[in-house]
N, C-alpha and C positions, 0 to 999 in steps of 0.2 A: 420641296417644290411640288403642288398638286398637279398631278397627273391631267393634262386636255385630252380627252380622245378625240377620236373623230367625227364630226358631225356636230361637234359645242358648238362652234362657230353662229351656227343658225340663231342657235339658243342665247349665245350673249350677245347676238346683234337685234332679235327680238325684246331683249329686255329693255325696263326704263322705270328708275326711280329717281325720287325725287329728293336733292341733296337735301340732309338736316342742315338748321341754319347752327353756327356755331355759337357757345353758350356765352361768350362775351367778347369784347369789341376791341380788337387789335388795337397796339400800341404802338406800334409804329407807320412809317408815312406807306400810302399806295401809288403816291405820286411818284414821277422820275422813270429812271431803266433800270434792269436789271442786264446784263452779260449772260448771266446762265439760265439754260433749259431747266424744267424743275420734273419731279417724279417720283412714282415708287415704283416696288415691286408686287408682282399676281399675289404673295403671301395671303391668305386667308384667316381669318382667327380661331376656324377648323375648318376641317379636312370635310367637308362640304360644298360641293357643286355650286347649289342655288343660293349660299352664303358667300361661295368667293365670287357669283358674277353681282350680288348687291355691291359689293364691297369694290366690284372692278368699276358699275357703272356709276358709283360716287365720287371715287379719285379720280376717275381719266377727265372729267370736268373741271379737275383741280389740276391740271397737267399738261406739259407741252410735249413729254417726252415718257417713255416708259423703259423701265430693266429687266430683261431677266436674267437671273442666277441660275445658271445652269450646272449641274454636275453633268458630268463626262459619263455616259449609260453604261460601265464597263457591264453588269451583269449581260447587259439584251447585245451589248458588241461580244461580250466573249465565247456568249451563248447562239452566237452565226447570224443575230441579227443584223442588216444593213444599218449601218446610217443614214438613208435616208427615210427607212422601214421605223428608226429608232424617234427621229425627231416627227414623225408623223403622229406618232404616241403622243408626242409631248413636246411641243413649239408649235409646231404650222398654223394649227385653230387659233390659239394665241396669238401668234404675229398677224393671221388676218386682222384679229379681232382690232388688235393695237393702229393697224393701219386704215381700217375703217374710221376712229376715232384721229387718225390725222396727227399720231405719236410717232415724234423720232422713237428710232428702235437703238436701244442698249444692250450688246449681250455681253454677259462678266460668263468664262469659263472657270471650273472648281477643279485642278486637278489633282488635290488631295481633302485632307479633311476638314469643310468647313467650320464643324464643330469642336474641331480638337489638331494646330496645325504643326503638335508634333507629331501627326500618323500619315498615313497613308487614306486616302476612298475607303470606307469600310465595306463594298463589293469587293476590290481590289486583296484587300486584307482575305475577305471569307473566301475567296476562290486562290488565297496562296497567291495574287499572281502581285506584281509591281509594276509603278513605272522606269523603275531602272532597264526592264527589261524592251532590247531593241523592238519587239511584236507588238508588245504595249504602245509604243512609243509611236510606233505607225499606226495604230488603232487611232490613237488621237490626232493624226496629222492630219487621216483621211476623215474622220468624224468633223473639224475644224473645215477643210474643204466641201465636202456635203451642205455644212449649218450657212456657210455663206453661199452657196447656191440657193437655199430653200428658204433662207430667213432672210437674205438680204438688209444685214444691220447695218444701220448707221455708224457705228461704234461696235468695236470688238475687243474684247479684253482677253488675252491670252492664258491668264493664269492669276489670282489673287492674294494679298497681301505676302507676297514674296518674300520682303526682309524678316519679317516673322518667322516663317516656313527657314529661313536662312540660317536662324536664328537658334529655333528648337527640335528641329525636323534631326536625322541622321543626313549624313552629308551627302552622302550616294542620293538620296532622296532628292534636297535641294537641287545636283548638279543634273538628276533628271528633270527637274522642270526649269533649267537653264535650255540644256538643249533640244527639251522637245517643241519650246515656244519659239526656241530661234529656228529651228527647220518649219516650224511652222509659218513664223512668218518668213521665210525665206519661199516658201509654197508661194502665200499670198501675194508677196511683192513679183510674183513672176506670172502674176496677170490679173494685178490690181495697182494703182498709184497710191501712193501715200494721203494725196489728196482725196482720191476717189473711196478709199479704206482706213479710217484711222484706225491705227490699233495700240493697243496700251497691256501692260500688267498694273496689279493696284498694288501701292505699298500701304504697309499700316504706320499712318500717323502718331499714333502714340509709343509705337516702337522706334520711331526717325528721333522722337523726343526721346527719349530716353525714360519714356513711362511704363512699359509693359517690357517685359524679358529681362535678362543679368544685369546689363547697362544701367547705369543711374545719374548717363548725361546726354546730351544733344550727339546722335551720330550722324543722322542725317541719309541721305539717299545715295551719298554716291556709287558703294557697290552695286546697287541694283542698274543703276546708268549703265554701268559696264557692262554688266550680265545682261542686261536687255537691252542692247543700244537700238533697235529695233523701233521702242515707243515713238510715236509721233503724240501722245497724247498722254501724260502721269494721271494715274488713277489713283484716288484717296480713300483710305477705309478708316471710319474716326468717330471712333464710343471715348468722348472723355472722359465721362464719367468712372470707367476705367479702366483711366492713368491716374487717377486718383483728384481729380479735381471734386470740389465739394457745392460749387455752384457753376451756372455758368460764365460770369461775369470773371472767373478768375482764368479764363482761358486767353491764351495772352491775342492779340489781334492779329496777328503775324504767323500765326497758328499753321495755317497752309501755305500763306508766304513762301513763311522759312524753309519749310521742305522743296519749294519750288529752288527758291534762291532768283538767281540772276538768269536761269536756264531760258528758252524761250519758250517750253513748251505748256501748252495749255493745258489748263487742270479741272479735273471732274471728280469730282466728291459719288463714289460709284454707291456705297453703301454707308449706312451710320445713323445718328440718332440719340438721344435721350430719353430715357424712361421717366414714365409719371409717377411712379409707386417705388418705395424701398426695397431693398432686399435686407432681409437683418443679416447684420455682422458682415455687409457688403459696402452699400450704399445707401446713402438718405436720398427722396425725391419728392417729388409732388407735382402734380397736375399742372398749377403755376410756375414752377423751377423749367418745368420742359415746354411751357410756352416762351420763358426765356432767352433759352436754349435756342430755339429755331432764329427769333430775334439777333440771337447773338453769332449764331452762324451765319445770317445776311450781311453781319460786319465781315467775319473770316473771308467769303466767300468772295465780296466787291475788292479786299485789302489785295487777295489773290488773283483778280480779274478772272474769276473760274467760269468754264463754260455749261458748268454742269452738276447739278447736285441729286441726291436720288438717296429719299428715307428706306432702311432695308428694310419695314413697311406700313403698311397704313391702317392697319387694325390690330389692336392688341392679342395677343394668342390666346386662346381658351386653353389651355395646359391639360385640362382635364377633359378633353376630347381628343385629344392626341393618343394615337397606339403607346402600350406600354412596353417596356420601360421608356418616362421620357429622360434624353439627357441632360443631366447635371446640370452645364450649362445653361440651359437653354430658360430656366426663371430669370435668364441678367437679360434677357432679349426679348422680354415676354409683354412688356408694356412700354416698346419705341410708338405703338400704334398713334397715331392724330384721331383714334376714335376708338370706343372702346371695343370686348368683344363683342357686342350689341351693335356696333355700328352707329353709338352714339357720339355726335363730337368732344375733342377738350379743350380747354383753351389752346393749345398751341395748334389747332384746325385753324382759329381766326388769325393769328401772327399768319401761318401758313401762307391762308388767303392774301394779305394784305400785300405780303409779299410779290404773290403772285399777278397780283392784279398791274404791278408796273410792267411798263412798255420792254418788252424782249428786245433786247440791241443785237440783232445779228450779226 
C-alpha cells in the first residue's frame, strides 16, 4: 500500500486526465441494472506519487465505489505512534480524495500476512511481537475505533480471507484473529447499528471450493459463520485462476452462490481478478481470456445478487520498480491490472466499462 502524506490531497484533487479509450468494444449488453457497487483499489504499477494519482484519476471515472487494503501499522503503533497520528500518514488524504469523487468508502483490514497467510504481519514477526498477545490485540481494537472515526467507511472489513488463515496459519494465530475481530466488533456495535456500519471478514473462495489448501472438495463457509457471527455483510476473495481453472468459462455460475447458500447476507466480492499474461509452469492467460473473465464474473455476481465487487487492482505492477527483494508471489498478481503498467488499457477495461455503464439498483 503506497504511503499518502499529508498535503497529497490538494495535489490529487488538482489533477485531471483524460481516460484512454479502450482498445476494443465490449461484448456484452450496457443495457439493464446491475445490484452491485464497482471498484478498485489506490494499488499503483510503482511506487510513484504522480503515477498512482494518473492512475487514481482514470479509474475513480470508472467507479462508484473505492477500497482500501489496509495493514494494521504495528511498526508506528508499537513504535508509540497514535492512531490517529498513524492513519494521518496513510488514509485521511486518501479518504478525502475518494469522497471528493463521490466513492462509497471500502475498508478491508490485514491482520496478518497478506502475502503469505501461513505467517504473521512481517512488522509483527521483526519486532518478535504477535497477535496472540492481549497488548497486540488492543492495539488493534483501538486502531479499529480511531479508522472509523477518521475514515468514516461505508463498509468495514475486520480481517481477510479467514478460512485460509484457518486453514494454514498455527492455530493460536487463527484463534487470535477470532477474538480480536469479535471484541472489535463488539466495540463497534456499542455505538454503531448494524445498519448504520456494515461490517464483514472476507473468506477465500477458492478455499470454500475446495481449490486452494489440503481439501480436494466443497467445504464451504460455515466455520467461519460461527467464528464471525458478527458479519452483517460476506466478503469474497476470488483468483480462479488459482484453483486451477484453465479458462474462464469453466468457472461454475454458482461460483459465489454457493458460498452464500440460502443465508441472507449480502455479498461483496472485496478483492480478485484475472491476469492478462502467463506465469510459466503456473498458468496460461492472455489479454482476451481476462477480458472474459470480467464478462463472466457479471454472470457470478447477478447469479449472487452481490452488492459489491472491487478488482485488487487497476494497473498492472512494474515488478521492476519495486524495492528489492520482490516476493515470490507477487508475479501471480502482477497483471490483474485493466491497464497496463503504462496506464494503457486492455481489453477487459471495455467489458469493464460496459458493465459499468448499467443503471446501479440501489
Amino acid at each position: 500500500m503506497i504511503a499518502f502524506s499529508r498535503g497529497v490531497t490538494a495535489a490529487l484533487l488538482a489533477v485531471s486526465s483524460a481516460c484512454p479509450r479502450a482498445s476494443e468494444e465490449p461484448k456484452i449488453s450496457s443495457t439493464g441494472a446491475r445490484s452491485y457497487l464497482m471498484g478498485f483499489s489506490v494499488i499503483p504499477p510503482k511506487p510513484d506519487i504522480k503515477v498512482a494519482v494518473q492512475s487514481l484519476e482514470i479509474w475513480t471515472r470508472r467507479a462508484d465505489a473505492a477500497i482500501m487494503h489496509l495493514d494494521v501499522p504495528w511498526t508506528l503503533l508499537l513504535g508509540g505512534t497514535s492512531a490517529a497520528d498513524a492513519l494521518r500518514k496513510d488514509g485521511v488524504d486518501l479518504e478525502h480524495y475518494y469522497r471528493s469523487k463521490h466513492l462509497k468508502l471500502v475498508v478491508t483490514l490485514d491482520v496478518t500476512n497478506g502475502l503469505a497467510r501461513d505467517s504473521e504481519a512481517t512488522a509483527l514477526v521483526a519486532a518478535h511481537r504477535s497477535i496472540t498477545e492481549p497488548a497486540i490485540q488492543r492495539l488493534y481494537r483501538d486502531y479499529v475505533g480511531t479508522l472509523i472515526d477518521m475514515l468514516h467507511p461505508d463498509y468495514l472489513g475486520l480481517a481477510a480471507e479467514t478460512n485460509l488463515i484457518r486453514q494454514i496459519a498455527p492455530r493460536p494465530v487463527y484463534n487470535a484473529v477470532v477474538r480480536m475481530t469479535n471484541d472489535a466488533a463488539s466495540d463497534i456495535r456499542r455505538s454503531h447499528s448494524p445498519s448504520a456500519l456494515p461490517i464483514y471478514v472476507s473468506v477465500q473462495v477458492e478455499t470454500a471450493w475446495g481449490k486452494l489448501g489440503p481439501q480436494r472438495e466443497y467445504v464451504g463457509i460455515d466455520q467461519d459463520l460461527r467464528d464471525f457471527p458478527f458479519i452483517t455483510v460476506l466478503g469474497l476473495s476470488s483468483y480462479p485462476y488459482l484453483g486451477g481453472f484453465k479458462d474462464p468459462k469453466e468457472i461454475p455460475l454458482d461460483y459465489y452462490a454457493r458460498v452464500k447458500g440460502s443465508r441472507s447476507l449480502p455479498v461483496m466480492v472485496v478483492e480478485g481478478g484475472w491476469p492478462s499474461a502467463s506465469v510459466r509452469g503456473v498458468f496460461s492467460s492472455s489479454p482476451e481470456m481476462q477480458g472474459r473473465y470480467i464478462a463472466r464474473q457479471s454472470q457470478l455476481l447477478e447469479q449472487a445478487n452481490a452488492i459489491g465487487v472491487f478488482q485488487l487492482s487497476f494497473a498492472d505492477l512494474d515488478l521492476g520498480s519495486f524495492p528489492k527483494p520482490v516476493p515470490t508471489i507477487l508475479p501471480l498478481f502482477a497483471t490483474l491490472g485493466l491497464v497496463d503498467v503504462n496506464l494503457r488499457p486492455k481489453p477487459a477495461l471495455a467489458t469493464w466499462d460496459t458493465i459499468f455503464a448499467r443503471h446501479l439498483q440501489h
